[in-house]
C-alpha positions as CSV (number, residue, x, y, z in Angstrom):
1,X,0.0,0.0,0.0
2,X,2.9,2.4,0.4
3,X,4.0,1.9,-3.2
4,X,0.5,2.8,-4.4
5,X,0.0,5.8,-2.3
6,X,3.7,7.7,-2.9
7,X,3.7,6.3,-6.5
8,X,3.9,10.1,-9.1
9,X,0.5,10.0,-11.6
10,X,1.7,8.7,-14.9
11,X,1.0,10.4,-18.2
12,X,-2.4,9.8,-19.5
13,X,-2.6,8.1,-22.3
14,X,-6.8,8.5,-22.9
15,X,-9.3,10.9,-23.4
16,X,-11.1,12.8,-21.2
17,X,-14.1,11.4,-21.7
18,X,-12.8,8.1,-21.4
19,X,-11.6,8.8,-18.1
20,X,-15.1,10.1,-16.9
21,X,-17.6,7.6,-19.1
22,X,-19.0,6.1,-16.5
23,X,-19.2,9.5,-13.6
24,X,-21.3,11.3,-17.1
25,X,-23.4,7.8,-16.9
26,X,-24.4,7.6,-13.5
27,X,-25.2,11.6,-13.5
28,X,-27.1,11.6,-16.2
29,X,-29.1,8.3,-15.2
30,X,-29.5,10.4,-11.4
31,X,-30.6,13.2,-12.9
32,X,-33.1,11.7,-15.4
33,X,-34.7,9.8,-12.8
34,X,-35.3,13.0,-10.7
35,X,-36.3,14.5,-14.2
36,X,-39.0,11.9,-14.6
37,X,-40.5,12.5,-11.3
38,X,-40.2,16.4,-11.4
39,X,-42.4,16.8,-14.8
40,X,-45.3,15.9,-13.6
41,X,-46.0,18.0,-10.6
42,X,-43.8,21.2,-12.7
43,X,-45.3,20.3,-16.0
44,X,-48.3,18.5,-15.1
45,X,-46.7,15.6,-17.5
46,X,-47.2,12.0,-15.5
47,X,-44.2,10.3,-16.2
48,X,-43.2,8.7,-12.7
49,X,-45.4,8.9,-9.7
50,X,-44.3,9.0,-6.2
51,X,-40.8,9.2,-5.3
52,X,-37.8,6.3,-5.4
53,X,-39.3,4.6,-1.9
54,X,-42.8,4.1,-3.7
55,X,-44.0,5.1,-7.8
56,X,-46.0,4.1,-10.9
57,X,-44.9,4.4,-14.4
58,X,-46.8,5.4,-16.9
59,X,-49.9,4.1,-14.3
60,X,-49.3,1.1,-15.6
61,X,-46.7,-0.5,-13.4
62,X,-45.7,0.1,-10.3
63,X,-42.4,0.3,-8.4
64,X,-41.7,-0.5,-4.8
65,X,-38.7,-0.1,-2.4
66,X,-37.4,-3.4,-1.1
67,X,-36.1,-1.7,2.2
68,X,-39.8,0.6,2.6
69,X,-41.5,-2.8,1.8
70,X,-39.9,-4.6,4.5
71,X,-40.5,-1.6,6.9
72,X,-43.9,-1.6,5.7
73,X,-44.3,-5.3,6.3
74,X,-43.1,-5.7,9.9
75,X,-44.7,-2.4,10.8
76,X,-47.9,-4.4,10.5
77,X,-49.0,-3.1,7.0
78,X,-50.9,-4.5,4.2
79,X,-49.0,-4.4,1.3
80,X,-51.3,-5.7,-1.4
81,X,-50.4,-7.8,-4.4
82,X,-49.3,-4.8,-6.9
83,X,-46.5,-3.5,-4.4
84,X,-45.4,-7.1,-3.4
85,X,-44.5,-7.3,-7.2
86,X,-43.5,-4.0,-6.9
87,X,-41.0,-4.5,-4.7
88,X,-40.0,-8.3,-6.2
89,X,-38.7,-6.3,-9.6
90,X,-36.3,-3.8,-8.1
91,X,-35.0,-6.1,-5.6
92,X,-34.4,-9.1,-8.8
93,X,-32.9,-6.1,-10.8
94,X,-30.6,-4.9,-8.1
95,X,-29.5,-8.6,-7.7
96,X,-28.5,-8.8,-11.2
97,X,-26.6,-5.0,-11.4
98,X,-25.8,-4.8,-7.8
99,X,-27.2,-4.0,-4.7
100,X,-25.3,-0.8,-4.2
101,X,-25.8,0.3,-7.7
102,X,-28.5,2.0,-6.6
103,X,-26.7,4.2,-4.4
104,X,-24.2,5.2,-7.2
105,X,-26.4,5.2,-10.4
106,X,-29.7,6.2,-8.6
107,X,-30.0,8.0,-5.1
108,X,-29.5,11.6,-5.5
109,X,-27.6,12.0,-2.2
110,X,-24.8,10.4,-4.2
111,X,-24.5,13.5,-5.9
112,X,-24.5,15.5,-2.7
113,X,-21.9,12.9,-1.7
114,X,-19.6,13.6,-4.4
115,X,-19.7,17.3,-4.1
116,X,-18.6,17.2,-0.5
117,X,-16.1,14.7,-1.9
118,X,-14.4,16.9,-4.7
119,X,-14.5,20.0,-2.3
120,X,-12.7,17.7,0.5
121,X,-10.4,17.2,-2.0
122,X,-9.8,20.3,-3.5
123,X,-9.4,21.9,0.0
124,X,-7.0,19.2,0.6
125,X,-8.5,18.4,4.1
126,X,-7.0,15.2,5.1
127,X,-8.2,14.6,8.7
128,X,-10.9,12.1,8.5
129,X,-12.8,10.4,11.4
130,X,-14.2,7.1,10.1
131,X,-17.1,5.5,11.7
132,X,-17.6,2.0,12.2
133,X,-18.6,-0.2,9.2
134,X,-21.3,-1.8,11.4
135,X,-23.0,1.6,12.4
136,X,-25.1,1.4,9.7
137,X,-26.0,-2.4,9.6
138,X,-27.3,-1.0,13.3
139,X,-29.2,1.8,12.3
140,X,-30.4,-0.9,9.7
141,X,-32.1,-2.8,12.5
142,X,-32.9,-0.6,14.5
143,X,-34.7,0.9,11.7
144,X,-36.7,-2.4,11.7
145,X,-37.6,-2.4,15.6
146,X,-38.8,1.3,15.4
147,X,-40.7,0.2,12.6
148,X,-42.2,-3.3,14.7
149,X,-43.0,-0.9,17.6
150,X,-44.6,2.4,16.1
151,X,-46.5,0.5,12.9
152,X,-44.9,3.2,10.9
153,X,-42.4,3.3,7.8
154,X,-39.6,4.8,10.5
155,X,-36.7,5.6,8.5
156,X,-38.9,7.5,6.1
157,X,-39.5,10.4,8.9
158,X,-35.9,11.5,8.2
159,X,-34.7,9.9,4.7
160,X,-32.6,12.5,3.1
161,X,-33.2,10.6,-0.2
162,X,-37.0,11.9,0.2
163,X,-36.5,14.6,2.0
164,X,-34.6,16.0,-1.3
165,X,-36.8,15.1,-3.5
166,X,-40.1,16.4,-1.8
167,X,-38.0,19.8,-1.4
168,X,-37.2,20.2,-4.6
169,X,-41.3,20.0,-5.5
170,X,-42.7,21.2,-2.3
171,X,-39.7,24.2,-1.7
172,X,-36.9,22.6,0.8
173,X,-37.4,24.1,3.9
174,X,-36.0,21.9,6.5
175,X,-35.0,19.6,3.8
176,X,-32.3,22.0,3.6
177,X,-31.3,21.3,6.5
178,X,-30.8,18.0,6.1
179,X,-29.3,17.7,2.9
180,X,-26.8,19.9,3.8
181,X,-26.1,18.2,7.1
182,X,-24.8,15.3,4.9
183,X,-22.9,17.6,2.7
184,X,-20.7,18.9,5.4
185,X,-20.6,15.1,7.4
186,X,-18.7,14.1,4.5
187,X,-16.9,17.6,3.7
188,X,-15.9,18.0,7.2
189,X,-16.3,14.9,9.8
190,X,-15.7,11.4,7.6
191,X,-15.0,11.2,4.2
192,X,-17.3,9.6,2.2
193,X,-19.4,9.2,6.0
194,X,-22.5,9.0,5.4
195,X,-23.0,6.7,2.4
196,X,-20.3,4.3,3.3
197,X,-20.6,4.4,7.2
198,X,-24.4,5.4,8.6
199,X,-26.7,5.6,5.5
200,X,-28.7,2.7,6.1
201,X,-30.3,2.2,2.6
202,X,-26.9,1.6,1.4
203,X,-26.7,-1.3,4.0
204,X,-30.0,-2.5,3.1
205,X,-28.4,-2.8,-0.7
206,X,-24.9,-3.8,-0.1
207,X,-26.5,-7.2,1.8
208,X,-28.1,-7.7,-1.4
209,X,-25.2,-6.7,-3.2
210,X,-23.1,-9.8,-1.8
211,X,-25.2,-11.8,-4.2
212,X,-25.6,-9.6,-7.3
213,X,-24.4,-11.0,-10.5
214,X,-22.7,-8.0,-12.5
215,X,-19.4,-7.2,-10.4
216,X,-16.1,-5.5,-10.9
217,X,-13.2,-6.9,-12.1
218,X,-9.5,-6.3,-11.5
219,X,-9.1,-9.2,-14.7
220,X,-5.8,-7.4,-15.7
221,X,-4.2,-6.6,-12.5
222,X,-1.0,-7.6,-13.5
223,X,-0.7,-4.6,-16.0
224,X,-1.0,-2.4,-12.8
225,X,1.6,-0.2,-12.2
226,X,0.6,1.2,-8.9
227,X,-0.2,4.7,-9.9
228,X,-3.2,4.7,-6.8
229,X,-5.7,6.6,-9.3
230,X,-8.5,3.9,-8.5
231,X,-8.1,4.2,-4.4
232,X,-8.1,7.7,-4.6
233,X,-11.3,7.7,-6.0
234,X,-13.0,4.3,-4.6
235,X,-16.0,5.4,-2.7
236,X,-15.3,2.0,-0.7
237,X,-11.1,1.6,-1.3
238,X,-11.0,-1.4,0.8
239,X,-13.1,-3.4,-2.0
240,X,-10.0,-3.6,-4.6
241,X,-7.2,-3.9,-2.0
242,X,-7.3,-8.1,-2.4
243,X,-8.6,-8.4,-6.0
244,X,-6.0,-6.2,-7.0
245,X,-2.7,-7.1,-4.6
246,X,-3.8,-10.5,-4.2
247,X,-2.1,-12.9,-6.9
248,X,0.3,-14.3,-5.2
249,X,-2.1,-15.3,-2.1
250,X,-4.4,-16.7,-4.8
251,X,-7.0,-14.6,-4.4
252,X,-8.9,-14.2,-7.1
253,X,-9.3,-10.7,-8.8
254,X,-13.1,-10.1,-9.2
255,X,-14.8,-8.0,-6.5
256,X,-17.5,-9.6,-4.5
257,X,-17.9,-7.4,-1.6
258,X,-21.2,-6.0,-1.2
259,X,-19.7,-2.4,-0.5
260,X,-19.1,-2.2,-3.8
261,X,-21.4,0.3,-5.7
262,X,-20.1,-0.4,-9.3
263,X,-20.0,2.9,-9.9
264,X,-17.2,2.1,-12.5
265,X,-14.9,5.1,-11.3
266,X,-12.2,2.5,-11.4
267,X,-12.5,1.6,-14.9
268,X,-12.9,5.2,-15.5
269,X,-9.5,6.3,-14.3
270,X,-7.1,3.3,-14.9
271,X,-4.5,4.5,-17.0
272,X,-3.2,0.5,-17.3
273,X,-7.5,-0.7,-18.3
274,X,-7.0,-2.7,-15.2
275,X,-10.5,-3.0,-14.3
276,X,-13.4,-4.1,-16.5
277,X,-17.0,-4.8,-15.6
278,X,-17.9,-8.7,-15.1
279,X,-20.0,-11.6,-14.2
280,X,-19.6,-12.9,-11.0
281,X,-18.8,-16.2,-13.0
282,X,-16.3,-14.8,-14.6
283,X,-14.0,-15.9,-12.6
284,X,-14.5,-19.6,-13.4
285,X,-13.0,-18.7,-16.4
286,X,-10.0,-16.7,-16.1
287,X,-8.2,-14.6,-13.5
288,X,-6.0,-12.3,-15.1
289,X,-6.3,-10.8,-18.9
290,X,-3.1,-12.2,-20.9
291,X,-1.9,-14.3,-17.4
């Protein structure tokens, strides 16, 4: 690790957009989403209805959070046949692209996230105070029991994920307050904090992401020449430390943590095309490109 961290950035040898294909992706696909739930109550043109915890498209087919729907469920509520099936399609889509997908590709907060992120980085504020990995897997639960005990949908009350989203139709109010509460967690307190340590949606998703099919790989990772690009900008570093450094222990290089988002920064930014997007079979059939 102290090769990789004092290595000097190498000439690039790509285009920009090459090195940001998948970050102009994922912000597109965030921002269309909030797009399609915006029109109809600015435009008056029913797209999406509801919000990412509970919607219909086209009022034909409707959409259901597999975290709200367990609330809901052990809360004591009814759920009906539609949202069952509602919330069996995202959760069988998010085990085929990843549980934690959702947090880079869909949740707006992300975006919030990555603000704080670039602005801890341009500030060059090192100091970080890292919370426990198993804080949020708490808050997970706990989520649960307050759920069991008030019959209510309890991490809903104070979701920044909604809270956005019903500020930027409704005006943001207190919203504000907690958007920006997670902007300057992560700008300030914990790098990265709040989506890798305490948000528990992402915990809710990374359990499902231990199983998800499409993962990524490190399949060339002996063409790595420890330039560090990819830790540096790893919303979860610790995921590629043993796909990547761990050949000669056997370990195989494709990523199967469930703290992995796929966000695909890796692949974005790896001068040496270490990285490439998988199967998590793929590792039946080869474990290094050209080994």
């Amino acid at each position: 690790m102290s090769q990789i961290s004092s290595a000097q950035p190498l000439p690039l040898k790509r285009s920009w957009f090459l090195r940001q294909r998948y970050l102009l992706l994922r912000r597109g696909t965030q921002f269309s989403f909030l797009g399609l739930f915006l029109i109809g109550p600015w435009y008056g043109y029913w797209v999406l209805k509801g919000n990412l915890a509970s919607s219909i498209f086209l009022d034909s087919f409707a959409f259901t959070d597999p975290y709200i729907y367990l609330q809901s469920i052990v809360g004591g509520h009814d759920m009906g046949r539609v949202a069952t099936i509602g919330a069996l399609t995202i959760l069988v889509f998010y085990l085929v692209v990843g549980g934690r997908a959702y947090c880079s590709w869909v949740c707006p907060i992300n975006v919030v996230s990555d603000a704080a992120f670039w602005l801890r980085t341009t500030l060059g504020l090192s100091h970080s105070w890292q919370p426990k990995k198993n804080i949020r897997l708490w808050l997970l639960m706990m989520t649960l029991i307050v759920s069991v005990m008030t019959s209510s949908i309890a991490w809903e009350v104070v979701n920044p994920i909604t809270m956005l989203q019903r500020g930027l139709v409704f005006g943001m109010g207190v919203a504000w307050a907690i958007v920006l509460a997670v902007f300057l967690f992560d700008l300030l307190v914990s790098r990265r904090g709040w989506c890798s340590h305490i948000c528990p949606v992402g915990a809710f998703y990374g359990l499902l992401g231990k199983a998800s099919l499409v993962r990524v790989s490190a399949i060339n990772r002996q063409a790595c020449t420890d330039c560090g690009d990819c830790f540096r900008v790893c919303p979860e570093p610790h995921v590629i430390t043993d796909p990547l450094l761990g050949e000669e222990k056997g370990i195989q290089p494709l990523i199967l943590s469930g703290d992995c988002t796929n966000c695909g920064r890796c692949i974005d930014v790896c001068e040496d095309e270490v990285f490439h997007f998988a199967t998590r079979f793929e590792r039946h059939l080869r474990k290094t490109k050209g080994g």
